[in-house]
N, C-alpha and C positions, 0 to 999 in steps of 0.2 A: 566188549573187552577194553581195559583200561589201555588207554597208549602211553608211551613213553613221554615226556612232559618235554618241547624243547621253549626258550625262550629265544624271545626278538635280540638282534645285537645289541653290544654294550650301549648304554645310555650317554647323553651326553654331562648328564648331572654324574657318571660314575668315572667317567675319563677326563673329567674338570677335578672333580675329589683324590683322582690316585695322580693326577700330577701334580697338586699341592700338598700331600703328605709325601709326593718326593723331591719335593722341594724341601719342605720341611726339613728331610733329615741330609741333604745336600748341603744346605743351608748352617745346620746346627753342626756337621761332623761327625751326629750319632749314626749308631746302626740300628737295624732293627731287631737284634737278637737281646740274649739278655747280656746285663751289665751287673754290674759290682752290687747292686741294689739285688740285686735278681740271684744272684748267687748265695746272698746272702740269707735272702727268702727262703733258698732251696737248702742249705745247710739247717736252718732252722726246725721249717716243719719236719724235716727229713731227721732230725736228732729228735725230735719233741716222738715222731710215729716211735722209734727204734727205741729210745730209752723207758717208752710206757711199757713195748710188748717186755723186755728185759727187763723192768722191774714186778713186773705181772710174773713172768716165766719163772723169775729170780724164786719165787715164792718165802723172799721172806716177812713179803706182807699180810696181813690179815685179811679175812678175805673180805670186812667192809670195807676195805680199804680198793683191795684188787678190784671192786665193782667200781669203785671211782677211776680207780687208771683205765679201765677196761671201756666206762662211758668215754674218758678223755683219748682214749686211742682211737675211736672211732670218728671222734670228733676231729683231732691229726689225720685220720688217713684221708676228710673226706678234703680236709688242707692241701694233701700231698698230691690229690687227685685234682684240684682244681688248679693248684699253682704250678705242677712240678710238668705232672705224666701231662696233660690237658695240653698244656704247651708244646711238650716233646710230642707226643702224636701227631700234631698238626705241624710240627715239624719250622716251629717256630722259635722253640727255647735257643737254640744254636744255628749258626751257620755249617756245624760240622754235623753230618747224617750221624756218626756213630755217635756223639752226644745224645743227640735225639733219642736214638733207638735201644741205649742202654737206659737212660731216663723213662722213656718210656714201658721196659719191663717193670717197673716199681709199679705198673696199675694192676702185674698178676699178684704182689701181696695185697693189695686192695680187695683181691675174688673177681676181680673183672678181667677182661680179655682185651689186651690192646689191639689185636688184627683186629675182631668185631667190632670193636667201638670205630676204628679207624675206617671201618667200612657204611656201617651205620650211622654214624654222626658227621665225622669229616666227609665223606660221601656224598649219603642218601639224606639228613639232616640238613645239613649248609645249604645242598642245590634246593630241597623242596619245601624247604620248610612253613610250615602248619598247612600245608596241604592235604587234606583228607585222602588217604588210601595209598599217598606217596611219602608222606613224613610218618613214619614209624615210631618218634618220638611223643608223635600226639597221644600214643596209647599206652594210656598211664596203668589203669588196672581194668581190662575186658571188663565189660558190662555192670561195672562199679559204681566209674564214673565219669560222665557226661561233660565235655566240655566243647563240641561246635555241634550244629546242628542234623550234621549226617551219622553222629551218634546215636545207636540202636537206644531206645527207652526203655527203664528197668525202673519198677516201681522201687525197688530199693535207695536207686539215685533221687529219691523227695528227700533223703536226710544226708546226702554226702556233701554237702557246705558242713557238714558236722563231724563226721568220717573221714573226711579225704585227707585233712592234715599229718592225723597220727596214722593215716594208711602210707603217707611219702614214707613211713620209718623203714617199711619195709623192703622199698626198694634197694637195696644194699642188700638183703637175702636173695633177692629175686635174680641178681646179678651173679653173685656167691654159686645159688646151686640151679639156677632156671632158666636164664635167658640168655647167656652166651651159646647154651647146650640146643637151645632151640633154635636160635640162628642161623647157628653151624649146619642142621640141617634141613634149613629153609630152603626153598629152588628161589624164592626173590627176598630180596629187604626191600620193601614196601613196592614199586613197580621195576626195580633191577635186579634185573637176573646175575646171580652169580655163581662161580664156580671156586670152587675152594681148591687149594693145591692138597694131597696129600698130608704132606708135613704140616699142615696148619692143622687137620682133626690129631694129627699127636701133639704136637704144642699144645694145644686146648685141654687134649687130657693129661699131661705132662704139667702145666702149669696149674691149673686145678688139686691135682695131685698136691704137686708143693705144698698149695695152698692150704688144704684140709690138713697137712700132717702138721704143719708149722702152727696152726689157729686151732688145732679137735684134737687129734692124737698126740701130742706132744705135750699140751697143757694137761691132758688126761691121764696121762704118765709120771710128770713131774711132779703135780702139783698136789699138795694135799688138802683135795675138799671133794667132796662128794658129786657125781655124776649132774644133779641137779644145781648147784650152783656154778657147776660150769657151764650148765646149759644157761641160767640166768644172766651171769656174764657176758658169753659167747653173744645173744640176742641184745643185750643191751649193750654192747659195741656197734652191732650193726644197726641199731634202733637209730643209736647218736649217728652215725654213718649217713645211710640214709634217710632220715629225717633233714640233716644239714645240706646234705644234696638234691635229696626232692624239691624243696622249698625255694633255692637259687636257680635250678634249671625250670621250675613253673613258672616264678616271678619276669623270669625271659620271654616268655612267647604264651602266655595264658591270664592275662589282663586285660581291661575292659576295650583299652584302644585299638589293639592289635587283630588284623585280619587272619580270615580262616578259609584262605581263596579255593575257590572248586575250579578242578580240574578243566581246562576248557576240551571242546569235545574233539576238536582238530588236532589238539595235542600241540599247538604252539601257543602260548600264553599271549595274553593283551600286551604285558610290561615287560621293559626290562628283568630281567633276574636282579640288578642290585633295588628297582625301584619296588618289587616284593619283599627284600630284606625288612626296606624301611616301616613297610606297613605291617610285617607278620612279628618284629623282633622289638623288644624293649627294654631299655632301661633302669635302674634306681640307684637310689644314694649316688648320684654322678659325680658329685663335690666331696666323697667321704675318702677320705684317706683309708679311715680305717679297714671300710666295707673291699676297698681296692686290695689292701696286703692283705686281708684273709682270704676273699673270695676269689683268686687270681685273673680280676679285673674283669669275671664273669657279671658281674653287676654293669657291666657295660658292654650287653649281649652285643647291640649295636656296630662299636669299634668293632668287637670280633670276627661278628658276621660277616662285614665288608672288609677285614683285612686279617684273617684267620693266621697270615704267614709272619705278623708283625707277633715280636713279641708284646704280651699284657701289658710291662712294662714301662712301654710308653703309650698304651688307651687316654692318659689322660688330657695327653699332650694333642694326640693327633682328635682325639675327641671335639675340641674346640674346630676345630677346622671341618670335621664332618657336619657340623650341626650345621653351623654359618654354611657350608654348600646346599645342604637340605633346603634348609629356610631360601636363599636364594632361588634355588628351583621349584619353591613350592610344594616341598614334599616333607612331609610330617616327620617326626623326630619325636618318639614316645619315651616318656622317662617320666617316674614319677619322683618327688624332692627324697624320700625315703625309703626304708626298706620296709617302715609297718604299713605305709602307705601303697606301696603296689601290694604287700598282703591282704590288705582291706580291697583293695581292688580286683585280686584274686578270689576271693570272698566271695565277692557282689557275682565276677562269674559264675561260680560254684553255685549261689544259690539262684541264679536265674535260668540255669538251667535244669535246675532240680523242683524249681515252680512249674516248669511246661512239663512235667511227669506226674505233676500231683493229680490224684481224679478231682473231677469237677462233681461238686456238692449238687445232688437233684433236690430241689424242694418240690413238693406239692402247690397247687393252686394257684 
């Protein structure tokens, strides 16, 4: 039986790091929530989501037309998810709870569940993550595809370096009508047992609810076009969705540097829990302004990992200070200069482990 995973106390390389990023913002004045930059972030993608679905709903557009807002909404929510709700969940957007927590219901119009994610990711994700059997997040699609080694082998997975990409589209459906629903009635998320209150399986269907009437029955009602191009629509919202999601939450933790530690059998770990951070979590585009305001600073898994309560906002700042402690202590600091480059890197995983599946060719003689 799996045990509970506990780690050794704080490191010394993690209690040199969090008193120089508080020094940092002692130093500068700043806080660690968001700022004037940050609000203004959140005004944006938050009009760019609201004005696609209300020009969509509006139906006074055509409907090649509505398939273009309809990709571009998916593409905004997956904005609104990584810069708005992402933060507020973690409870990092604001110093104020109720900020937080009303920012955070913007990820039930996404199709997603903020209590689940908040349990599954801020939880069960941050403490174990790429841990086979404890991080939940490693299981991208059952028996699909292959990315550490205590993954079951499916001869299918010989061609998912060729599949897997247009398969992230779909996780944004998977969330929508599958995995929050399956969660809920999980006895553990990956080795924590949980107990759900009550009210949390009505919210779930309460928010869902919402969900379908505002995105299926309501466009289905309004709108004049045929059952089938709504459905074309509808899917290619959530294609852009999760395809745009898949892609930054891989590039994190499924690259060539990053460990894929087994559980030790005593159930307390060799490392520290932050000195697993460094080896399991990675980087791209570190230097891109651009990659930072769209992807809400999730291109710097790293900063987040180690300091989930800071807002994104300043990653780029306290960034330089975590690296310099790393390198100091001799502990690696994964990032690659780009974003096509940790995809190619991603790549090289995908197909190295879909070589150890291929059958081996018998010749004669």
């Amino acid at each position: 039986m799996t045990k509970r995973l506990k780690f050794p106390p704080k490191s010394a390389f993690f209690t040199t790091v969090r008193q120089r990023v508080d020094a940092h913002f002692a130093q500068t004045g700043k806080h660690r929530h968001a700022n004037f930059a940050m609000w203004a972030k959140t005004f944006l993608f938050l009009s760019g989501f609201v004005g696609c679905y209300i020009l969509i709903i509006s139906s006074i557009l055509p409907p090649s037309a509505m398939l273009m807002f309809a990709l571009l909404l998916g593409v905004f929510s997956a904005f609104v998810g990584f810069n708005i709700c992402h933060d507020a969940i973690h409870g990092s957007f604001s110093a104020n709870k109720h900020i937080n927590k009303g920012l955070s219901m913007v990820f039930n119009l996404l199709g997603a569940s903020p209590y689940i994610w908040n349990i599954s990711h801020n939880g069960v994700h941050h403490t174990f993550t790429n841990i086979p059997g404890h991080d939940e997040d490693l299981v991208i699609a059952p028996g699909l595809i292959r990315i550490e080694d205590s993954d079951p082998k499916r001869k299918i997975q010989r061609f998912q370096h060729w599949y897997a990409f247009p398969l992230y589209g779909f996780a944004s459906l998977s969330w929508a009508f599958r995995k929050d629903f399956v969660k809920i009635f999980q006895k553990k998320i990956g080795q924590v047992s949980i107990k759900h209150p009550a009210t949390e399986y009505l919210n779930l269907f309460a928010s869902k609810g919402l969900y379908y009437f505002l995105f299926i029955v309501l466009p289905l009602l309004v709108l004049d076009i045929t059952w089938w191009q709504f459905a074309i629509g509808f899917v290619a919202m959530h294609l852009a969705q999760g395809l745009t999601m898949g892609l930054v939450f891989q590039l994190a933790h499924v690259v060539e540097e990053t460990h894929f530690p087994d559980a030790h059998p005593t159930g307390t770990m060799e490392e520290a829990w932050a000195e697993y951070q460094l080896r399991t979590t990675a980087n791209f585009s570190s230097d891109c302004r651009i990659a930072a305001f769209f992807l809400g600073g999730l291109n710097r898994q790293i900063e987040h990992h180690l300091f989930p309560k800071i807002c994104h906002i300043h990653y780029a700042e306290i960034g330089k200070i975590l690296k310099q402690t790393a390198q100091e202590y001799g502990l690696p600091y994964i990032e690659s200069p780009t974003f096509f480059s940790a995809m190619r890197s991603h790549y090289r995983v995908l197909k190295k482990y879909a070589s150890e599946v291929t059958p081996m060719r018998i010749t004669s003689g």
